[in-house]
ROSE-4610 file (N, C-alpha, C; in Angstrom, 1 decimal, always signed):
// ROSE-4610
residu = [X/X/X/X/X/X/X/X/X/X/X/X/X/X/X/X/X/X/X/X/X/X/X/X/X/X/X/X/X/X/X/X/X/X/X/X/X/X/X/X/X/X/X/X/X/X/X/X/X/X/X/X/X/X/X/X/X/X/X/X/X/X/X/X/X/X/X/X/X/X/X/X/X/X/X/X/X/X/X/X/X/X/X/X/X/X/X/X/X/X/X/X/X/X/X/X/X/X/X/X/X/X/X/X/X/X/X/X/X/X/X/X/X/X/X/X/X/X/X/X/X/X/X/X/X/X/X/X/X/X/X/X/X/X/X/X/X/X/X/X/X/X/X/X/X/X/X/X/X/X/X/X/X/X/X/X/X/X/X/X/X/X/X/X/X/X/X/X/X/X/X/X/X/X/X/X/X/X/X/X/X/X/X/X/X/X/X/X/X/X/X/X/X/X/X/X/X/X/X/X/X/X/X/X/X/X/X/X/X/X/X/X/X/X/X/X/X/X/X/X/X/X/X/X/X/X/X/X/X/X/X/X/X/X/X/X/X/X/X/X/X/X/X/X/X/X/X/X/X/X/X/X/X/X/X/X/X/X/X/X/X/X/X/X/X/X/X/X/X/X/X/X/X/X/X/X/X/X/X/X/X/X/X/X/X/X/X/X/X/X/X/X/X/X/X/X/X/X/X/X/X/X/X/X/X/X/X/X/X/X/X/X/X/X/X/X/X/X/X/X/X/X/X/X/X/X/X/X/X/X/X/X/X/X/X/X/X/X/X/X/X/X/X/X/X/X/X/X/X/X/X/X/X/X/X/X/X/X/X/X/X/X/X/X/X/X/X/X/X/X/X/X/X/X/X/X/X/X/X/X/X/X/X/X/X/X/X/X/X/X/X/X/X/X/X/X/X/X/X/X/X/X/X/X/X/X/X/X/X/X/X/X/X/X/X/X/X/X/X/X/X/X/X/X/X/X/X/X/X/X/X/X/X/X/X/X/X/X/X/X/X/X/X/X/X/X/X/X/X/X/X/X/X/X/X/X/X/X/X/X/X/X/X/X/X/X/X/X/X/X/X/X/X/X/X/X/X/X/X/X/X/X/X/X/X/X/X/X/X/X/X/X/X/X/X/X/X/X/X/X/X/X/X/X/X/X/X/X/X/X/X/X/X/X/X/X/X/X/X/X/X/X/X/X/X/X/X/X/X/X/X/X/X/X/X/X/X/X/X/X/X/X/X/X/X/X/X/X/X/X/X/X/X/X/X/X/X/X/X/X/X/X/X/X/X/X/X/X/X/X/X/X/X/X/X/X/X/X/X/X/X/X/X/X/X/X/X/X/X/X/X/X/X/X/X/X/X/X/X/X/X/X/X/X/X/X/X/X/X/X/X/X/X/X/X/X/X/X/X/X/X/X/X/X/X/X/X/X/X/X/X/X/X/X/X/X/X/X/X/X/X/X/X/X/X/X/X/X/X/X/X]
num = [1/1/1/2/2/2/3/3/3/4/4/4/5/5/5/6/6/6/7/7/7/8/8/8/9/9/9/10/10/10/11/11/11/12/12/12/13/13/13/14/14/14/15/15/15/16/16/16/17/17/17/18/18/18/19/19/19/20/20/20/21/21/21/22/22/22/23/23/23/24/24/24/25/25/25/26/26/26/27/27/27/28/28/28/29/29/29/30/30/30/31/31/31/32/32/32/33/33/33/34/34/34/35/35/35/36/36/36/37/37/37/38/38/38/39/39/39/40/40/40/41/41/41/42/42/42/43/43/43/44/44/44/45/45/45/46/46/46/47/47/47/48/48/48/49/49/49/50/50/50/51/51/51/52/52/52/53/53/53/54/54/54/55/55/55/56/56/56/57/57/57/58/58/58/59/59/59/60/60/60/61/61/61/62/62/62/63/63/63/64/64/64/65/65/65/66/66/66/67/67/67/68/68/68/69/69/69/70/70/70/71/71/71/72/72/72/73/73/73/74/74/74/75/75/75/76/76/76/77/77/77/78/78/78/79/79/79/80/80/80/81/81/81/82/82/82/83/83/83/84/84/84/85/85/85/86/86/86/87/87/87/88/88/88/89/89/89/90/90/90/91/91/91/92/92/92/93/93/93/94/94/94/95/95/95/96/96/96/97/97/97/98/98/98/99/99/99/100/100/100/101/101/101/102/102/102/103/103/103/104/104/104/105/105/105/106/106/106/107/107/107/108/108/108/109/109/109/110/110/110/111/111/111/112/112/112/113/113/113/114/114/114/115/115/115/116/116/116/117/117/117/118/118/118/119/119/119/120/120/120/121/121/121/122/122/122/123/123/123/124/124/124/125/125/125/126/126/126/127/127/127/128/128/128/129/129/129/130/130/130/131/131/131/132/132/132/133/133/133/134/134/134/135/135/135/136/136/136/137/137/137/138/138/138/139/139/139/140/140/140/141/141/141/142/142/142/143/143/143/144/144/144/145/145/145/146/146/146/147/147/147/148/148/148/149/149/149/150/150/150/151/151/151/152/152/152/153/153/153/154/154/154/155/155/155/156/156/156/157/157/157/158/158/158/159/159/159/160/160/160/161/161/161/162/162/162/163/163/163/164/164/164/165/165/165/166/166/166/167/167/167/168/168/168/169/169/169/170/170/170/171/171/171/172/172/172/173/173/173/174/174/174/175/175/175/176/176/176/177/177/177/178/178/178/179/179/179/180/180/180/181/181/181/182/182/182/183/183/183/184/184/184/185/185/185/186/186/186/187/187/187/188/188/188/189/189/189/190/190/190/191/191/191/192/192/192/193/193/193/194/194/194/195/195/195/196/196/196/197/197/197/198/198/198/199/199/199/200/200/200/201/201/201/202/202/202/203/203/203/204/204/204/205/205/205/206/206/206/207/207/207/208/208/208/209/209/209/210/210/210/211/211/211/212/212/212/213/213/213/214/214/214/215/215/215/216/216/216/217/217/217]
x = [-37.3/-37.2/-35.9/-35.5/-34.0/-34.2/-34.2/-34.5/-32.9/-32.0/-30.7/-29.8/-29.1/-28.2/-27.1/-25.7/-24.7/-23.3/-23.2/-22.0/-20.5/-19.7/-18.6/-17.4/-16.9/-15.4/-14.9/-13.9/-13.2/-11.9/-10.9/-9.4/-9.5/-8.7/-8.2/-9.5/-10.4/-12.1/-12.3/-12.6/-12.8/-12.1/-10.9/-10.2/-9.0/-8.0/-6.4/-5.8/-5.9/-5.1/-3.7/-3.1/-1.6/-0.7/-0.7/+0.0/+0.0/-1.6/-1.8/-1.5/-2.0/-2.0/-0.1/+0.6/+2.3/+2.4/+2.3/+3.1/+2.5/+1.3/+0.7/+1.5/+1.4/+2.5/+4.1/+4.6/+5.3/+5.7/+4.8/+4.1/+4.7/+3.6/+3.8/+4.3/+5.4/+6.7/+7.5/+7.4/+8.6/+8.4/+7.1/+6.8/+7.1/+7.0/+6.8/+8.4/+9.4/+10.5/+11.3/+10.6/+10.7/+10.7/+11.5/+11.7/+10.4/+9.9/+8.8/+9.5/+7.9/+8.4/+8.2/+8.6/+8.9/+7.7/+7.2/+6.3/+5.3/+5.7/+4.8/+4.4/+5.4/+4.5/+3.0/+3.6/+2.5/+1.3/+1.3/+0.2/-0.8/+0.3/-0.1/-1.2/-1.0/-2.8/-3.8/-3.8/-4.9/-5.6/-6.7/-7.8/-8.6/-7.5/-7.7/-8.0/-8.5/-8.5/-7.0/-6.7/-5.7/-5.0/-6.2/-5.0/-5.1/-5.3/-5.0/-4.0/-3.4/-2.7/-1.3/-1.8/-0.5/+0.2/-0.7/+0.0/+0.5/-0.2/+0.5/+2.0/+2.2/+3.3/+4.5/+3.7/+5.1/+4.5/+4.2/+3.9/+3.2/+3.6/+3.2/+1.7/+1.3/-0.4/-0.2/+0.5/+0.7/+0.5/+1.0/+1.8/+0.8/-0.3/-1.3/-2.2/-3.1/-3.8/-2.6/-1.3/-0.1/+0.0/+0.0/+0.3/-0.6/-1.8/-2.9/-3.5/-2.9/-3.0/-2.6/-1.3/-0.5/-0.2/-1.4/-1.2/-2.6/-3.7/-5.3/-4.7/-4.1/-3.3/-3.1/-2.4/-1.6/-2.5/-2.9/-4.1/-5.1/-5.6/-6.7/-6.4/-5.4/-4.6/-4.3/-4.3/-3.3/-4.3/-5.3/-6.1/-6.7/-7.2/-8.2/-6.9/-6.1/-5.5/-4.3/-4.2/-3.6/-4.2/-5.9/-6.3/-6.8/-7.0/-7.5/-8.6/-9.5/-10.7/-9.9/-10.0/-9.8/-10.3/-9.0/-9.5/-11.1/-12.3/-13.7/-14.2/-13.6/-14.3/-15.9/-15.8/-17.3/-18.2/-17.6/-18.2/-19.1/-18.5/-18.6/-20.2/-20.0/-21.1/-22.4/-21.8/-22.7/-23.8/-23.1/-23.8/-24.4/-24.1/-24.4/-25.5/-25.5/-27.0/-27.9/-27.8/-29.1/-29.7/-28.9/-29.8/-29.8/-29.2/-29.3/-29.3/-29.4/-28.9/-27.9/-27.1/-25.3/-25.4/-23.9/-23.5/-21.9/-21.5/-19.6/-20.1/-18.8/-19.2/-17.1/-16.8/-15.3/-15.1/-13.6/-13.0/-12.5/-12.1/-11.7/-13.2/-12.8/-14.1/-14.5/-16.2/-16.9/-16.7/-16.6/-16.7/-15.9/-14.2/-13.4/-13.4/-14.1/-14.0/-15.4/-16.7/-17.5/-16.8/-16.5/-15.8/-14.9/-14.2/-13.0/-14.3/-14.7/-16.4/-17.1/-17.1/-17.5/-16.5/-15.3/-14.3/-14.1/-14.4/-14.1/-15.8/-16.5/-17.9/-18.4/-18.2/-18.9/-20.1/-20.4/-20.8/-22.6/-22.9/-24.6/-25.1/-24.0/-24.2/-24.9/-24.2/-24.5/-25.9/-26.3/-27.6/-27.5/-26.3/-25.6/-24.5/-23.7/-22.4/-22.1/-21.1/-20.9/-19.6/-18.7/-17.4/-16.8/-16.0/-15.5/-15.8/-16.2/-17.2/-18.3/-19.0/-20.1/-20.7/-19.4/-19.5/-18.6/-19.2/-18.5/-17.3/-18.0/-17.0/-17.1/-15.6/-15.0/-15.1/-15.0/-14.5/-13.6/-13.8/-14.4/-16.0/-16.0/-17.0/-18.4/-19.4/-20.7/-21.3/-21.4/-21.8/-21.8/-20.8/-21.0/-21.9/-21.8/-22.9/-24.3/-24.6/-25.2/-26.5/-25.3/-26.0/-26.5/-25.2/-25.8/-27.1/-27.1/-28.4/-29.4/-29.6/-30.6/-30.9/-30.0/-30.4/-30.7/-30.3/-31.4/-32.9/-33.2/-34.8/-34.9/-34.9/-35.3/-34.8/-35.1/-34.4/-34.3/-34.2/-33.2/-32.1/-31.6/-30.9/-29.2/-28.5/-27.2/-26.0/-24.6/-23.4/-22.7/-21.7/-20.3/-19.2/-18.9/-17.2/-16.6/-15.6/-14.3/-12.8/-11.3/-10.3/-9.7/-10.4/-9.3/-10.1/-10.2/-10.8/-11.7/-11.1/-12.1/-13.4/-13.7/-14.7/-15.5/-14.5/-15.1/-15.9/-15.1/-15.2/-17.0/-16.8/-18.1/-18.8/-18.8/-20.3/-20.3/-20.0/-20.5/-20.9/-20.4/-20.8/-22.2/-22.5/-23.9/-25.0/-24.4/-25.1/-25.2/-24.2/-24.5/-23.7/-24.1/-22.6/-21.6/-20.6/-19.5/-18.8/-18.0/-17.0/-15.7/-14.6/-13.2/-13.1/-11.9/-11.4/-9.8/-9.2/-7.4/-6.9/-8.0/-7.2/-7.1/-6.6/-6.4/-5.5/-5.6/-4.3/-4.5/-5.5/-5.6/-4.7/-3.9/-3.5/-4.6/-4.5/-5.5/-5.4/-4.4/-4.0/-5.1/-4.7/-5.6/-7.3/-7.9/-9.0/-9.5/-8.9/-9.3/-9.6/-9.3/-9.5/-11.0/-11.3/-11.8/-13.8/-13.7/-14.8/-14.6/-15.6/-15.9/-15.7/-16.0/-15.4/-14.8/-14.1/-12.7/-13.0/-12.5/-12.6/-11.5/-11.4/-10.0/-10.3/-11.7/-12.4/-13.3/-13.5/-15.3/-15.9/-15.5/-16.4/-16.8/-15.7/-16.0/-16.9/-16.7/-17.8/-19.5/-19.4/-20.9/-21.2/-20.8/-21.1/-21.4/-20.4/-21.0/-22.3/-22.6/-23.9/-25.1/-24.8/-25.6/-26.1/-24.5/-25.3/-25.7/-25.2/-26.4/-28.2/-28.1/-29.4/-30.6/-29.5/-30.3/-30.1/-29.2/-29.8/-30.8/-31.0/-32.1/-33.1/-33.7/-34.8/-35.5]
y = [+30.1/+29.1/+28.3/+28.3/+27.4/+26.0/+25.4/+23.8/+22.9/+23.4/+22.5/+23.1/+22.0/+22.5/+22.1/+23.4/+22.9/+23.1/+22.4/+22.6/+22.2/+22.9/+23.9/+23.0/+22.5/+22.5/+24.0/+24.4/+25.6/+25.5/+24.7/+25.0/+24.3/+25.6/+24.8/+25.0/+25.2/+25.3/+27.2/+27.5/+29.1/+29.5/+29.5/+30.1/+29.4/+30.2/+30.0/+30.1/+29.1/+29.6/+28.7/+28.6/+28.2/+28.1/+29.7/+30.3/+30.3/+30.5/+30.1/+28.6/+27.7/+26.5/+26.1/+26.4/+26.0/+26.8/+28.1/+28.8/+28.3/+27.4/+26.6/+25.8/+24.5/+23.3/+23.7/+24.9/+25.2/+25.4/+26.2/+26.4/+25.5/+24.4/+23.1/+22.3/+22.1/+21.2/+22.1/+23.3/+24.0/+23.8/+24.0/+23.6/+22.6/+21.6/+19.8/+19.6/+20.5/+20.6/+19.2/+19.5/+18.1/+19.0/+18.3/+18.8/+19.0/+19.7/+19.9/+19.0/+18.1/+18.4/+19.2/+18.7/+19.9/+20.1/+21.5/+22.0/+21.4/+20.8/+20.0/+18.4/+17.6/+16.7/+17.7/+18.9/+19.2/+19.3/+19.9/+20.2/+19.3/+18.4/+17.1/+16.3/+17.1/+16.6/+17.1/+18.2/+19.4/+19.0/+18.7/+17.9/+17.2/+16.4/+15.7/+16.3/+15.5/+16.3/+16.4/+17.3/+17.5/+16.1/+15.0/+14.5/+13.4/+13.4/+12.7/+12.9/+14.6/+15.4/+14.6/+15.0/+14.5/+13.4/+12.5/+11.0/+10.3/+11.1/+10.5/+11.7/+12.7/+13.1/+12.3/+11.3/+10.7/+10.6/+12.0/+11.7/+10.9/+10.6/+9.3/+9.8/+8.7/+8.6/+9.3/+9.1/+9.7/+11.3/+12.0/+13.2/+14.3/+13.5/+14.2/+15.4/+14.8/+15.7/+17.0/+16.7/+18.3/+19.1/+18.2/+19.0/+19.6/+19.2/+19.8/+21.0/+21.3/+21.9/+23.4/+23.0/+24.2/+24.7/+23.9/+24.1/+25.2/+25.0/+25.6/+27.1/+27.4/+28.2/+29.1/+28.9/+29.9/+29.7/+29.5/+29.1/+29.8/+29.9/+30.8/+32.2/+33.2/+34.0/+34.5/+33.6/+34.7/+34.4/+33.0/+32.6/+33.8/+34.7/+35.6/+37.3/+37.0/+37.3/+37.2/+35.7/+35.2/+34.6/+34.5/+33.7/+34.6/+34.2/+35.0/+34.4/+35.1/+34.1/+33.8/+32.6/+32.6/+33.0/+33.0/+34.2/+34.0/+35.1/+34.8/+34.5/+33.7/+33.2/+33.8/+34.9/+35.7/+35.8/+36.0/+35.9/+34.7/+33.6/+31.9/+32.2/+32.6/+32.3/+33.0/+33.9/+35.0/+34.6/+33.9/+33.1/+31.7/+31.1/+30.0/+30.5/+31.4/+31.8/+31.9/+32.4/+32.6/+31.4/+30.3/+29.6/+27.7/+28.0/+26.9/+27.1/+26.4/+26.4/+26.3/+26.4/+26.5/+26.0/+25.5/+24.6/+24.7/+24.7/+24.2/+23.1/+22.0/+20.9/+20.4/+20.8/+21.2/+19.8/+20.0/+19.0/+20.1/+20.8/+22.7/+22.7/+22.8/+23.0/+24.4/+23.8/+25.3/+26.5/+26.9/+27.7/+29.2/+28.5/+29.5/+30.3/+28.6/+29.2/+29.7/+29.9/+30.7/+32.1/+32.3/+33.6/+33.9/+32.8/+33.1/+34.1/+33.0/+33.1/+34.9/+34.5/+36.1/+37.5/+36.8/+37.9/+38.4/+37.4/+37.4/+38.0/+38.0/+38.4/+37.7/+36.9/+35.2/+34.5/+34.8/+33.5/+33.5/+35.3/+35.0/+34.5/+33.8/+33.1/+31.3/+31.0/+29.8/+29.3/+28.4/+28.1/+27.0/+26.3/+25.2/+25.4/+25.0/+24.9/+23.3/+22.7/+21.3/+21.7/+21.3/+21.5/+20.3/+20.1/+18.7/+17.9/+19.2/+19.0/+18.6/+18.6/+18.5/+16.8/+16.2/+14.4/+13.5/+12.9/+11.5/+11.1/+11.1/+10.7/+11.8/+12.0/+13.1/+12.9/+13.8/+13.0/+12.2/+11.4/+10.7/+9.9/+10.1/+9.6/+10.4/+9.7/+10.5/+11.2/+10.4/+11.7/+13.0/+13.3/+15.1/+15.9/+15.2/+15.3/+15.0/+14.0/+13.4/+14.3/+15.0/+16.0/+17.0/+17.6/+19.0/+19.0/+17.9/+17.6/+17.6/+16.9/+16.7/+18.2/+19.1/+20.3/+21.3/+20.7/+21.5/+21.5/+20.1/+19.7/+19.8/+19.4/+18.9/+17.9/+17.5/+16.3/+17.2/+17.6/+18.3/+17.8/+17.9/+17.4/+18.3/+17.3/+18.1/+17.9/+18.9/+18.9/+19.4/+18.7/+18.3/+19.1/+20.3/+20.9/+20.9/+20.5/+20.6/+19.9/+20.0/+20.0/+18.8/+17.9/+16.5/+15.7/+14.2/+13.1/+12.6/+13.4/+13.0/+13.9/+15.1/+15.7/+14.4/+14.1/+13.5/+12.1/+11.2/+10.2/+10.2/+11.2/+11.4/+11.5/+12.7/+12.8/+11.7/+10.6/+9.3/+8.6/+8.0/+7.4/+8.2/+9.4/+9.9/+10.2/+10.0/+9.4/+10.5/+11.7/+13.0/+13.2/+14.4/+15.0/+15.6/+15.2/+16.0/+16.7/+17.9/+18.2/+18.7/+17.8/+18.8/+19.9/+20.4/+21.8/+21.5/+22.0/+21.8/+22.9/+23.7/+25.3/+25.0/+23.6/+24.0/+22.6/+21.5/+20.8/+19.1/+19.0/+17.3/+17.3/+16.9/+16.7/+16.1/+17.1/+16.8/+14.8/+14.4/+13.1/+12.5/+12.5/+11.8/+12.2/+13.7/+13.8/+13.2/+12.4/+12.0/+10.7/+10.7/+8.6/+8.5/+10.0/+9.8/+10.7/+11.2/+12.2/+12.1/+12.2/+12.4/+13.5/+15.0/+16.2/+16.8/+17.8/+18.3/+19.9/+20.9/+22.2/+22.8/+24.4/+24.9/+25.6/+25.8/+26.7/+26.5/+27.1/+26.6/+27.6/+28.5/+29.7/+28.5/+28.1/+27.1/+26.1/+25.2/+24.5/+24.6/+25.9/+26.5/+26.2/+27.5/+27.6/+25.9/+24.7/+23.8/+23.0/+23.6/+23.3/+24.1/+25.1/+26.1/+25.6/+24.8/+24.1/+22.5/+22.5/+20.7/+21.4/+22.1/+22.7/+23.1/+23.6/+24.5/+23.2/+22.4/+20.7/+20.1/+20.3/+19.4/+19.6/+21.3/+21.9/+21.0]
z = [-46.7/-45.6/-45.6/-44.5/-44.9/-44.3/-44.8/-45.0/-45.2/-44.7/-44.5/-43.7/-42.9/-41.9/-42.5/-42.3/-42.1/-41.3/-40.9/-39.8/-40.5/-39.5/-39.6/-38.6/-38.8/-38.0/-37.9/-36.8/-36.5/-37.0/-36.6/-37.1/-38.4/-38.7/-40.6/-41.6/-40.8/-42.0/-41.8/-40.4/-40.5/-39.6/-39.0/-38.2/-38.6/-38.3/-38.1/-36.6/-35.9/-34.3/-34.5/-35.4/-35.5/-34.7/-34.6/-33.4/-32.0/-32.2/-30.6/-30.0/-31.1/-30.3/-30.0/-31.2/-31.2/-29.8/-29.9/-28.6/-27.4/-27.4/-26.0/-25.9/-27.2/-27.1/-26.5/-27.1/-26.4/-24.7/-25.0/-23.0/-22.2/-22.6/-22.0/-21.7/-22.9/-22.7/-22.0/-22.1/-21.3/-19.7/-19.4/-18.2/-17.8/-18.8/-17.7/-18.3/-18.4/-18.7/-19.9/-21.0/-21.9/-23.4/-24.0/-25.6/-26.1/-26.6/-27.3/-28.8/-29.5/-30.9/-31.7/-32.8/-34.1/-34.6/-35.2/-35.3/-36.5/-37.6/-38.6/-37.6/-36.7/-35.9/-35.2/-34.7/-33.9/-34.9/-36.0/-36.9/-37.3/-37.2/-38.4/-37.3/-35.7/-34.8/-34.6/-35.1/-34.9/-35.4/-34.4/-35.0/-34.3/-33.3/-32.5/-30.8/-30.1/-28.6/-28.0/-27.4/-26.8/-26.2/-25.4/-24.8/-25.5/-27.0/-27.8/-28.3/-28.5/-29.3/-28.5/-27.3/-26.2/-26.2/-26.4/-26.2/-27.7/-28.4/-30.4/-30.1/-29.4/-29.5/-28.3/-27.7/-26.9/-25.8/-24.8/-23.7/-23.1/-22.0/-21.2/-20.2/-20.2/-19.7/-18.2/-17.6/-16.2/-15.9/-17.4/-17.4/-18.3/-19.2/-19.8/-19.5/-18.2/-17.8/-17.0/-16.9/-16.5/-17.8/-18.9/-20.3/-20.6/-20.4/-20.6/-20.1/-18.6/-17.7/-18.3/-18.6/-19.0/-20.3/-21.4/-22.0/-22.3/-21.4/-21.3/-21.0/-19.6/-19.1/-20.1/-20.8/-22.2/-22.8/-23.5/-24.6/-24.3/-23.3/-22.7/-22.8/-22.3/-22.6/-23.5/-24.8/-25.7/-27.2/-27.3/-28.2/-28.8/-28.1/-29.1/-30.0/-29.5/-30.2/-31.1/-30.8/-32.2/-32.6/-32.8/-33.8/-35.0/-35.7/-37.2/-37.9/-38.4/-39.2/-40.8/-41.0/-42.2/-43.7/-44.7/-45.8/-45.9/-46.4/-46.9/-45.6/-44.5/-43.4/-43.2/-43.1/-42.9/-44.1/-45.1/-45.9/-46.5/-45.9/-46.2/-44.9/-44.1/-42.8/-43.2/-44.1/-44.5/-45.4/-46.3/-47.5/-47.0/-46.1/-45.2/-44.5/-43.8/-43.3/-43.9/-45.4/-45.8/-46.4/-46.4/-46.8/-46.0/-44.3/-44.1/-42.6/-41.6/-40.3/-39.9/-39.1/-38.8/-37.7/-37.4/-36.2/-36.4/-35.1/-35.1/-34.4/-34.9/-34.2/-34.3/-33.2/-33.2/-31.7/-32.0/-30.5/-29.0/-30.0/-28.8/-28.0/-26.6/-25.4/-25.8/-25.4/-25.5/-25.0/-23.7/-23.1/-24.1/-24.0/-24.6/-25.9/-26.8/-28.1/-28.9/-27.6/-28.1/-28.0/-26.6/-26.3/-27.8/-28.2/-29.3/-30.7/-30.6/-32.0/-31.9/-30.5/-30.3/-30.6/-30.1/-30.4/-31.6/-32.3/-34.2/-34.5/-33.9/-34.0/-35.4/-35.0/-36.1/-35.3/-34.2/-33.0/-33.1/-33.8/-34.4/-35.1/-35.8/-37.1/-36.8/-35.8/-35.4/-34.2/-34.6/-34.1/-32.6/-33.2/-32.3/-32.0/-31.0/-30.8/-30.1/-30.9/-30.3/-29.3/-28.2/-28.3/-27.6/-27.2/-26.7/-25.4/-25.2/-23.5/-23.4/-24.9/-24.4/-25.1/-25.2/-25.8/-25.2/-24.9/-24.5/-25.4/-26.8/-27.5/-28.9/-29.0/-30.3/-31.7/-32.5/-33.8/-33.9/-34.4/-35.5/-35.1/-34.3/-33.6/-34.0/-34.6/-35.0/-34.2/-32.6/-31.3/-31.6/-31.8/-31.9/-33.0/-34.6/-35.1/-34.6/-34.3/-34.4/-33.1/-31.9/-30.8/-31.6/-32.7/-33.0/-33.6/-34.6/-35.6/-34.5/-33.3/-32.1/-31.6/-31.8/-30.6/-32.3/-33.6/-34.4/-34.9/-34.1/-34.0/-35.6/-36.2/-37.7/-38.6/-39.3/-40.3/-42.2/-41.6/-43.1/-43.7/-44.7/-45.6/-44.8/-44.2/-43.9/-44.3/-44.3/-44.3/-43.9/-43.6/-42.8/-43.4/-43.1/-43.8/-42.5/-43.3/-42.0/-43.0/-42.1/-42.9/-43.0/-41.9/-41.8/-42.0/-41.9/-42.2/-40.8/-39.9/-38.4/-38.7/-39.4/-39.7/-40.8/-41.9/-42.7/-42.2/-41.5/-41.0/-40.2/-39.3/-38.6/-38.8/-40.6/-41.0/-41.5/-42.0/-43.2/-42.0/-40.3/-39.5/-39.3/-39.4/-39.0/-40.2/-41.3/-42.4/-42.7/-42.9/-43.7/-44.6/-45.2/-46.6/-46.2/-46.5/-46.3/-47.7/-46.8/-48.3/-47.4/-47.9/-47.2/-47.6/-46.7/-47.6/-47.5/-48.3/-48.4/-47.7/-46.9/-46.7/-44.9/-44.6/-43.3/-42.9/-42.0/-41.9/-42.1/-42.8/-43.7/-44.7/-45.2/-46.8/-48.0/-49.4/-50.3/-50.0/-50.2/-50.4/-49.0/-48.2/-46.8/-46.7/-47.7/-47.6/-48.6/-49.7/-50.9/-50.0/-49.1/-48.8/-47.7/-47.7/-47.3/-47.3/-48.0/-49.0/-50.1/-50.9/-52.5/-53.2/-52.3/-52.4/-51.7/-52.3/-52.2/-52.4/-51.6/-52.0/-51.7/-51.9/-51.3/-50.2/-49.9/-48.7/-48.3/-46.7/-46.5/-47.8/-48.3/-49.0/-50.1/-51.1/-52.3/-51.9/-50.5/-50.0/-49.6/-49.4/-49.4/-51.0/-51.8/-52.9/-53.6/-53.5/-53.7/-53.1/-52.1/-51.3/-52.3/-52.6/-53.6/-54.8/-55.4/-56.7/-56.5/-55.5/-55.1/-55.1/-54.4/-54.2/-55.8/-56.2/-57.3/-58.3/-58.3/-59.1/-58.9/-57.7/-57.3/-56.9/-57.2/-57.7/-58.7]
């Protein structure tokens, strides 16, 4: 019987879309004819909602919802083929199935990145899907936990993996466990300020879900 849920951030925790998202940011600025920044500013937002991403990189409030525009445009296009599941990725979901309920609870809108989930044929794994569309308010913000836990109809014991401190942040506002991972775009240093564990992968983060469990038999 699986008696615990755990949910999944997407970038940086089981996918890699690096590529896709830089060559969008690019897109974008080319379009609205403006220097793009340098590609470690761009990284260092992933995480965040786009027209969050937008406005910590400079752009002005007027010009958001055009960057955005053209940045979906590309992004839509070329996502399922420059994304990659990260190393173990399936394997991590594999081992996660058997013994808990699954959820992504991500800032990337639904629609595209089930299709992304499906392309990588990862997407039977999950029981929930959160995406940015479907909350008022994002990570860090507990809302998005807080739905997926509601549309898993149970009070089970849950955890939170994901790469940055807006995953972390939300699960402690929603009163769950979290564990980072180093394998995607938080620094060990920023996730230490903010969780008590630390991994190098969602795979190591299951497996630590494994021996909380069999402790506490």
């Amino acid at each position: 019987m699986k008696n615990i849920n755990i949910l999944f951030d997407l970038d940086g925790t089981l996918i890699d879309s690096t590529t896709a998202i830089l060559e969008s940011f690019e897109v974008a600025y080319s379009n609205m004819k403006m220097l793009k920044p340098n590609d470690e500013d761009i990284k260092s937002q992933i995480g965040y909602p786009l027209d969050d991403m937008f406005r910590s990189l400079g752009v002005d409030e007027s010009s958001v919802d055009k960057f955005i525009h053209h940045y979906k445009m590309h992004y839509r296009e070329i996502n399922q083929q420059k994304t990659t599941l990260l190393p173990k990725a399936k394997e991590t979901l594999e081992m996660a199935y058997k013994i808990g309920n699954l959820a992504v609870v991500t800032t990337k809108t639904s629609k595209y990145s089930i299709e992304l989930l499906k392309h990588l044929e990862i997407y039977h794994y999950f029981d929930v899907f959160i995406g940015r569309d479907d909350v008022d308010n994002p990570k860090p913000n507990k809302e998005p936990i807080l739905k997926a836990l509601d549309k898993m109809g149970n009070n089970y014991t849950s955890w939170m993996i994901g790469d940055t401190c807006l995953d972390m942040i939300s699960a402690s506002s929603a009163n769950i466990n979290s564990i980072g991972v180093t394998c995607g775009y938080g620094s060990l240093e920023k996730l230490q300020s903010c969780t008590n564990i630390i991994k190098d992968s969602a795979f190591e983060a299951v497996e630590e879900i494994l021996l909380h469990i069999s402790n506490n038999k």
